[in-house]
Backbone as a ProteinNet text record, in pm:
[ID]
protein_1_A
[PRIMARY]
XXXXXXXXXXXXXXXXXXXXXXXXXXXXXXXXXXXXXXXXXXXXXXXXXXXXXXXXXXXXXXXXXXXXXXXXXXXXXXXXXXXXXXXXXXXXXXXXXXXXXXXXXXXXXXXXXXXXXXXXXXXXXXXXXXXXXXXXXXXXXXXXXXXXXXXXXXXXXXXXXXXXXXXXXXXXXXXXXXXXX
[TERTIARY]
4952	5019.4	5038.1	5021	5099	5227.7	5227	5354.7	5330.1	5434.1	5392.7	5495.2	5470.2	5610.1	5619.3	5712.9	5731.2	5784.4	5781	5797.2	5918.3	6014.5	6152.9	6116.8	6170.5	6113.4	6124.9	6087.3	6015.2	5916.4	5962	5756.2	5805.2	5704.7	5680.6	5590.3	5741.2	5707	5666.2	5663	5602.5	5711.1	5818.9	5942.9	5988.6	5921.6	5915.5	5821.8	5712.2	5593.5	5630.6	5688.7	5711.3	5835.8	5947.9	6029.3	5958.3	5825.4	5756.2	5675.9	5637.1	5548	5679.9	5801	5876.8	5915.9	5978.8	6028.9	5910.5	5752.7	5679.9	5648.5	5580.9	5599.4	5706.3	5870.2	5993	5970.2	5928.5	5953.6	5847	5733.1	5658.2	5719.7	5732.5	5781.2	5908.4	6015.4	6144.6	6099.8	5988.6	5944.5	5884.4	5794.9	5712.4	5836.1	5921.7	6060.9	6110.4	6152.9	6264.2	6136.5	6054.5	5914.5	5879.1	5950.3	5872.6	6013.6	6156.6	6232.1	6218.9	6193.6	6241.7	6119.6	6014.7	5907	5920.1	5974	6030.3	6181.3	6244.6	6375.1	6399.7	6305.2	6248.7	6166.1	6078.1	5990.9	5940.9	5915.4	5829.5	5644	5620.1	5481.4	5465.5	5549.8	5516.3	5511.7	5433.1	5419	5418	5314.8	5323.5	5307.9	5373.9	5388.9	5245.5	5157.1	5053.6	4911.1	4853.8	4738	4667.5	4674	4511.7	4570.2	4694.8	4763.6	4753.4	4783.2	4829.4	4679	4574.7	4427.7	4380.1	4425.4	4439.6	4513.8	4607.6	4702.9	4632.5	4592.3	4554.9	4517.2	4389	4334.3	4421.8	4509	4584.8	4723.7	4736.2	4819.9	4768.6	4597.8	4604.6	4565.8	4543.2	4559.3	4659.3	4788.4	4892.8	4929.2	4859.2	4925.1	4863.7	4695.7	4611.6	4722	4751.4	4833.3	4916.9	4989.7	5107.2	5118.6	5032.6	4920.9	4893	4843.2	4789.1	4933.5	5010.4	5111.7	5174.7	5176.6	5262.2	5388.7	5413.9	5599.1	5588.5	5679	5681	5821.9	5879.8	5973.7	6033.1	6124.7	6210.2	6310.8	6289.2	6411.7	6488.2	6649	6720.5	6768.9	6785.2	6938	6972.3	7135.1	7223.2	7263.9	7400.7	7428.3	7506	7553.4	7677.6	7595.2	7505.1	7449.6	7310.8	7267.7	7101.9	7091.1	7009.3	6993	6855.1	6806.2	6641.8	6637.1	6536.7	6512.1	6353.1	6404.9	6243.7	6202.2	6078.5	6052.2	5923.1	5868.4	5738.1	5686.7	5582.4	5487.5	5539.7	5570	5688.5	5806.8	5824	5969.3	6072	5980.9	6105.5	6223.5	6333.5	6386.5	6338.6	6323.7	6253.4	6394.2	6419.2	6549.5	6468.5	6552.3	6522.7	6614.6	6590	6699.4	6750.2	6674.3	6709.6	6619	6711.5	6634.3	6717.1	6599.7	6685.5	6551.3	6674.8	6576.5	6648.3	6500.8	6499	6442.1	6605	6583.8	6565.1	6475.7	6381.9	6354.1	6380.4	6324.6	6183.4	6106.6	5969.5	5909.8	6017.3	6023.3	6180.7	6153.9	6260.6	6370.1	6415.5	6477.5	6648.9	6709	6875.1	6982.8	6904.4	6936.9	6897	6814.6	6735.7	6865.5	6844.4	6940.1	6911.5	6934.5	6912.8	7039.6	6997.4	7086.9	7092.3	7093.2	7113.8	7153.7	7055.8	7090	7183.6	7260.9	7334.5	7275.4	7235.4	7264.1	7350.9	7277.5	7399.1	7357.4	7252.4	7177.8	7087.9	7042.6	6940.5	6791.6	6787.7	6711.8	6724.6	6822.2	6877.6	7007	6939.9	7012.1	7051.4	7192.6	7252.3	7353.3	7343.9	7443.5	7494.3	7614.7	7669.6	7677.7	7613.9	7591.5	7545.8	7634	7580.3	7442.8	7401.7	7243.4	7249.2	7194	7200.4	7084	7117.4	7033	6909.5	6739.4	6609.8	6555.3	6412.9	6346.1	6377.9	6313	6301.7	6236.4	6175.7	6056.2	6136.2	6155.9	6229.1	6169.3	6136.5	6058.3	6218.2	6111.9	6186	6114.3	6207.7	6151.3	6257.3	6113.4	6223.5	6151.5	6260.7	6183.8	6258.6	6160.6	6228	6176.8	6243.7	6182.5	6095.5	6152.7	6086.3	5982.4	5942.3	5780.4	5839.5	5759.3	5783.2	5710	5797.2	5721	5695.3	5797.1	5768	5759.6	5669	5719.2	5652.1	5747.1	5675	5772	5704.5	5768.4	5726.5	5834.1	5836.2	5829.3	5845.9	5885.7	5943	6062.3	6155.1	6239.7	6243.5	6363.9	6511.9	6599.8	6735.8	6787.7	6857.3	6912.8	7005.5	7096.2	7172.5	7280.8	7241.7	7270.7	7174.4	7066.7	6919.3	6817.1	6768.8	6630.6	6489.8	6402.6	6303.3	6177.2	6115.7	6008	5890.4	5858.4	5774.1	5584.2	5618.4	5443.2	5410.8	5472.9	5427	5394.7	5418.1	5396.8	5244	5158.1	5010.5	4984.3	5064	5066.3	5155.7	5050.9	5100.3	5111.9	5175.2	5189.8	5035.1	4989.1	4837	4718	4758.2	4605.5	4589.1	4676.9	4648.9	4583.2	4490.7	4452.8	4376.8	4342.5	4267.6	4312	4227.7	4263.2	4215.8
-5761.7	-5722.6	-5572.3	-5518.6	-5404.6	-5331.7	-5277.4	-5199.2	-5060.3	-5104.1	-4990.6	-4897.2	-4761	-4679.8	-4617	-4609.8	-4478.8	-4356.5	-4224.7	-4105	-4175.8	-4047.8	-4044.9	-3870.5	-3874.7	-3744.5	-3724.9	-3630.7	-3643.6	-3677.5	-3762	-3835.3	-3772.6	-3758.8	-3700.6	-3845.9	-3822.9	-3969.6	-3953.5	-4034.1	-4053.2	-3983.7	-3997.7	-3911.6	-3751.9	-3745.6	-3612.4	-3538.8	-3594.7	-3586	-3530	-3613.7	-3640.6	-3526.5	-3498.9	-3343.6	-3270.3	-3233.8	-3096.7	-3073.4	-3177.7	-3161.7	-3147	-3223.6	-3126.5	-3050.2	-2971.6	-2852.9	-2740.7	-2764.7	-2718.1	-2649.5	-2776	-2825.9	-2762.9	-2745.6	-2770.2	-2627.8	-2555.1	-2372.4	-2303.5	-2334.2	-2320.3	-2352.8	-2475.9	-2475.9	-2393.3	-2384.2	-2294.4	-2165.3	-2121.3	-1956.8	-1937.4	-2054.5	-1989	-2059.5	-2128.6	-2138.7	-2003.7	-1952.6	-1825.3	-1712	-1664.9	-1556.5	-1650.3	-1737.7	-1785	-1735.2	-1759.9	-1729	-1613.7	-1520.9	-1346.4	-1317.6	-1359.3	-1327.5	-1371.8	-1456.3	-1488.1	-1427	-1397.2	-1312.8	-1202.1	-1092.4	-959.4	-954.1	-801.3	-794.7	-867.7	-885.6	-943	-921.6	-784.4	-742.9	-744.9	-727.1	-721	-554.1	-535.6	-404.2	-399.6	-533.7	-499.3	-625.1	-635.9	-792.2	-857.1	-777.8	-824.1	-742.6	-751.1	-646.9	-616.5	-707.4	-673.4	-612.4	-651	-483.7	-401.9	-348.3	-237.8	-179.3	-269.7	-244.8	-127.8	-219.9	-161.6	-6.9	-14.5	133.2	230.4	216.6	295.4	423.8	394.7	526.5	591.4	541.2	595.4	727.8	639.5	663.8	832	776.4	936.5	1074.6	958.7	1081.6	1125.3	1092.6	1146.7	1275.9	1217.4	1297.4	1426.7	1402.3	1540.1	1625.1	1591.4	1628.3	1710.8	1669.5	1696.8	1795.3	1788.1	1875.5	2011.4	2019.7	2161.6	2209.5	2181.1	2228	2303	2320.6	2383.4	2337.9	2296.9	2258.5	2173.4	2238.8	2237.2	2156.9	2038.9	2007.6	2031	2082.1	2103.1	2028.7	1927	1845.4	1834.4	1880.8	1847.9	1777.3	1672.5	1599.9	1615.3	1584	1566.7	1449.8	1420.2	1285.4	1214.8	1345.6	1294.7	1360.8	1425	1528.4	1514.8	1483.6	1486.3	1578.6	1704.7	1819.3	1842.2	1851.7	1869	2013.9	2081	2183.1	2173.3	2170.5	2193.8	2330.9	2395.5	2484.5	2527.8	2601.9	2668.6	2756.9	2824.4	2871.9	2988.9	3072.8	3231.9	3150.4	3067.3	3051.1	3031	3012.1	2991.5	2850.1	2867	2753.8	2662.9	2534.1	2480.4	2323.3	2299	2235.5	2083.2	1967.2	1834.7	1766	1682	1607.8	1465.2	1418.2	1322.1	1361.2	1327.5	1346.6	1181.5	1115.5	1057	1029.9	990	953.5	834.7	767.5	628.3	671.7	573.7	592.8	473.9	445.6	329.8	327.8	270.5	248.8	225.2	268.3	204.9	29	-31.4	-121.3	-200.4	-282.3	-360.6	-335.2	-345.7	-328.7	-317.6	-423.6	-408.2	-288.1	-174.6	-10.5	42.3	-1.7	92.4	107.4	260.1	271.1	367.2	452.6	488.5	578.6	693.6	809.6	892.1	896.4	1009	1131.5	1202	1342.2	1417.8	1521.8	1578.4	1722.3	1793.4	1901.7	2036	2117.5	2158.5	2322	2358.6	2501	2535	2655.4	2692.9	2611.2	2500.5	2428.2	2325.1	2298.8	2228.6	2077.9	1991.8	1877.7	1811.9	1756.2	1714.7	1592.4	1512	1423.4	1409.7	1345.1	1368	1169.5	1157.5	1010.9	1004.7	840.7	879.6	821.6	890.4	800.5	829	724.1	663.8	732.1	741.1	862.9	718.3	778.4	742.3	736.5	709.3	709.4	645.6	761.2	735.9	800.3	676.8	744.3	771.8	882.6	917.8	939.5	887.5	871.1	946.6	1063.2	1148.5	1128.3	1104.9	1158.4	1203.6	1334.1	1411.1	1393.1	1368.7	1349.7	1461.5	1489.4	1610.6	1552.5	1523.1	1510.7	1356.2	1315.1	1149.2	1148.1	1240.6	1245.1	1286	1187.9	1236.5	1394.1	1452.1	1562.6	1624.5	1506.4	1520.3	1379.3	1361.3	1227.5	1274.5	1244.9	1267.6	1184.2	1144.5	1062	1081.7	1145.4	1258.2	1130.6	1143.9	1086.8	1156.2	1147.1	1209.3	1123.3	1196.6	1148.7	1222.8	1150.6	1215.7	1182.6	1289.8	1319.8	1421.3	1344.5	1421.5	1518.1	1468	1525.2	1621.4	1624.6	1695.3	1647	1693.3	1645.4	1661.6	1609.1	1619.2	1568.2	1674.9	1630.4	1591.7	1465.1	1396	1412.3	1450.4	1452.8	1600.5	1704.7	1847.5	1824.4	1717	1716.9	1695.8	1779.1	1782.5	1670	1586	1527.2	1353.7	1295.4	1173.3	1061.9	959.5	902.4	816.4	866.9	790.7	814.9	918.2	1004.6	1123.3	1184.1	1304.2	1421.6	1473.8	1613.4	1582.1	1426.5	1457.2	1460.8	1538.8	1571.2	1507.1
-1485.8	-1366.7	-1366.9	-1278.2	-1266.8	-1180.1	-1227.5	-1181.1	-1101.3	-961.9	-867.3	-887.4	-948.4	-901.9	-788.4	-751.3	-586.8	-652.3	-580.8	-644.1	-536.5	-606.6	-525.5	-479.9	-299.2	-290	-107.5	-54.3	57.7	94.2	181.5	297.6	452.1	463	584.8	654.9	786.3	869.7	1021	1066.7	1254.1	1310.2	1269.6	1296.3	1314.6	1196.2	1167.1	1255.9	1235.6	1316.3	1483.1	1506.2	1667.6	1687	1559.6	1570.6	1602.8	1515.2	1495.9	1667.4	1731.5	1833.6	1937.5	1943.9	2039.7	2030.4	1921	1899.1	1930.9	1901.5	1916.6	2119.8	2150.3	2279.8	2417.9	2293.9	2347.7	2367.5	2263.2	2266.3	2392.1	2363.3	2457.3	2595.2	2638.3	2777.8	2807.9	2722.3	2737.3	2759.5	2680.7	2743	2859.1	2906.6	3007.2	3143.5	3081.4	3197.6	3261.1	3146.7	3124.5	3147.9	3157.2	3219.8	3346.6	3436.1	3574.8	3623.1	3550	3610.1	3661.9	3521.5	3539.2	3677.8	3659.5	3743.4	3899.5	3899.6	4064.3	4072.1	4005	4050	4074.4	3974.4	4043.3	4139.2	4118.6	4241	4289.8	4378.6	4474.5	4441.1	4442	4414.1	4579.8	4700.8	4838.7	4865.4	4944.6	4970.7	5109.8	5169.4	5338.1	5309.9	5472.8	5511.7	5534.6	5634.1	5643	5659.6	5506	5505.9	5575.7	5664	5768.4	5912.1	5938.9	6037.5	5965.1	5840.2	5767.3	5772.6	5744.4	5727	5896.7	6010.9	6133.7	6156.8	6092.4	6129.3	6054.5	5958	5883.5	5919.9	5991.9	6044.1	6166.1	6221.2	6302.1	6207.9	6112.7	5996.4	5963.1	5926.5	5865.2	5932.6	6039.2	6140.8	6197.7	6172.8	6188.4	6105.7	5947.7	5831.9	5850.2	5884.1	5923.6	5981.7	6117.2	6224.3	6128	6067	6046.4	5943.3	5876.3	5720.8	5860	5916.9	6039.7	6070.7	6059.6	6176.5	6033.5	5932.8	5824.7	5805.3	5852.1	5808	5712.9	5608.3	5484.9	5456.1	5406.3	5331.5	5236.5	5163.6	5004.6	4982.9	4903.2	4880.9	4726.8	4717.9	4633.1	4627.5	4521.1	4471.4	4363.4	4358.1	4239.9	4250.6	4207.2	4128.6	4288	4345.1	4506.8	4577.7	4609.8	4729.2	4751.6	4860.5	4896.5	4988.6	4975.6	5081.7	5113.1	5236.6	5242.3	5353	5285.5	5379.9	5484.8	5607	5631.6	5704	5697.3	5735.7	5790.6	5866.4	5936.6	5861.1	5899	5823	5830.1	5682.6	5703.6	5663	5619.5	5544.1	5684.2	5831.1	5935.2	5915	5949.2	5986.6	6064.4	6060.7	6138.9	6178.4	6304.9	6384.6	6392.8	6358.8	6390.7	6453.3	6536.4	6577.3	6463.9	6416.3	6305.4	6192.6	6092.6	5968.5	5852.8	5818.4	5738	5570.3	5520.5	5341.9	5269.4	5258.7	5245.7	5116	5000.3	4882.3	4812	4739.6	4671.1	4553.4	4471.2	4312.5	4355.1	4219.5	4202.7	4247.1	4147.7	4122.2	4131.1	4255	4263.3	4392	4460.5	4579.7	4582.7	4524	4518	4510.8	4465.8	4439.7	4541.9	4690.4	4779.5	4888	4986.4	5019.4	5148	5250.4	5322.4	5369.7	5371.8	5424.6	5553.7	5646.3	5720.2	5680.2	5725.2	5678.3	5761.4	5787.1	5896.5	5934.2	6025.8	6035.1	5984.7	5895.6	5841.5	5862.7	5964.9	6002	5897.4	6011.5	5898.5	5849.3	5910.2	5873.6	5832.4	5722	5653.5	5636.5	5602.1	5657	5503.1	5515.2	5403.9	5398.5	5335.9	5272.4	5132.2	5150.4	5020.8	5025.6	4906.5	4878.2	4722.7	4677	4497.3	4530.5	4433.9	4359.4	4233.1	4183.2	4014.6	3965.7	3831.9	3713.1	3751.3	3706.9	3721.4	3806.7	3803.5	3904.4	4066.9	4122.2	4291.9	4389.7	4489.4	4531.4	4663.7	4740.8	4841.6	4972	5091.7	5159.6	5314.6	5347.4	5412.1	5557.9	5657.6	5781.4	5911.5	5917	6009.7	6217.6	6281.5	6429.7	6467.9	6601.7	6721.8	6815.2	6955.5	7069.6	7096.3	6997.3	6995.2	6923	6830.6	6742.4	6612	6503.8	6378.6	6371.9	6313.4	6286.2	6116.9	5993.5	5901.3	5826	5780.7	5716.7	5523.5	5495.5	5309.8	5227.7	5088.3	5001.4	4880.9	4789.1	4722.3	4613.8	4479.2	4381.1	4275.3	4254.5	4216.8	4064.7	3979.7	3892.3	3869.6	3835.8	3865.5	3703.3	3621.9	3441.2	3473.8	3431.4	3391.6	3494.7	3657.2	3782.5	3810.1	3691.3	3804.9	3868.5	3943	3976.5	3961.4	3923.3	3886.5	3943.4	4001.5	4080.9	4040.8	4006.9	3935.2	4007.2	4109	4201.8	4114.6	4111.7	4071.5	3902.3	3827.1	3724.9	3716.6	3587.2	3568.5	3481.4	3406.6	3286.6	3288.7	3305.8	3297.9	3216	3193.7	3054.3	3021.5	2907.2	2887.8	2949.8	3013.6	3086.1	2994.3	2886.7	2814	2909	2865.5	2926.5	3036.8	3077.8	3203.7	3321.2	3419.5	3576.9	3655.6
[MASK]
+++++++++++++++++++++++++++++++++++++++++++++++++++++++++++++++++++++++++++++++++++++++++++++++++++++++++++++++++++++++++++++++++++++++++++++++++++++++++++++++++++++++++++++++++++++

């Protein structure tokens, strides 16, 4: 006859088995939960409602900008941390008079921070509000009318440290392009 011994010990059972494939299983689905959340709760990724008007305006669009590129009037815009001031001007450094001026302020990415100012008349050219905006990036989309016609429209991209501003378009050097132009 013989004799069967059993080790005394761990076995690994159907049980166990069936832990490892949900915990497995379990992690996987919990991440791509929590990345569908984050991904539908931020941006959007919308830019225009509907491409194929936007496709249409277009050329009307840049023929505005031509327009508006000939005529010289030139924009300068500051902010600090409470104050948004924009200067606009003619060719010779003239003052140049608007009846509305406003700046539509926008994160890169993401909307809940976007915000919209009226500017005031304040002479000289120069139109100003005093409104906070938060330290980082912002793309500031300015427009000035006279007489029922835009006569400036620009959208600067701007960062704000420290209560300065920093005009991010005049920069030559961008992150991961190194020396090229």
């Amino acid at each position: 006859m013989s004799v069967r011994e059993e080790k005394a010990g761990f076995v690994f059972t159907g049980k166990h088995m069936l832990g490892v494939l949900v915990l497995f299983f379990g992690t996987i689905i919990s991440v791509n939960l929590v990345m569908a959340y984050y991904a539908s709760s931020t941006w959007s990724g919308l830019v225009v409602q509907n491409t194929y008007v936007a496709s249409q305006q277009f050329n009307a669009k840049a023929s505005a900008i031509r327009e508006m590129l000939a005529s010289g009037i030139k924009g300068e815009l500051e902010v600090s941390d409470q104050t948004i001031r924009y200067r606009l001007t003619l060719p010779e450094n003239r003052p140049l008079a608007a009846d509305k001026v406003t700046a539509h302020f926008k994160r890169p990415v993401g909307e809940h921070q976007d915000f919209v100012a009226e500017l005031s008349a304040l002479g000289d050219g120069v139109y100003g509000a005093s409104h906070e905006v938060l330290a980082g990036e912002w793309i500031v989309e300015l427009i000035a009318v006279k007489d029922g016609k835009t006569i400036m429209h620009e959208a600067p991209r701007i960062a704000l440290a420290n209560g300065r501003m920093i005009l991010l378009d005049e920069r030559h050097e961008h992150p991961g392009e190194g020396d090229r132009k």
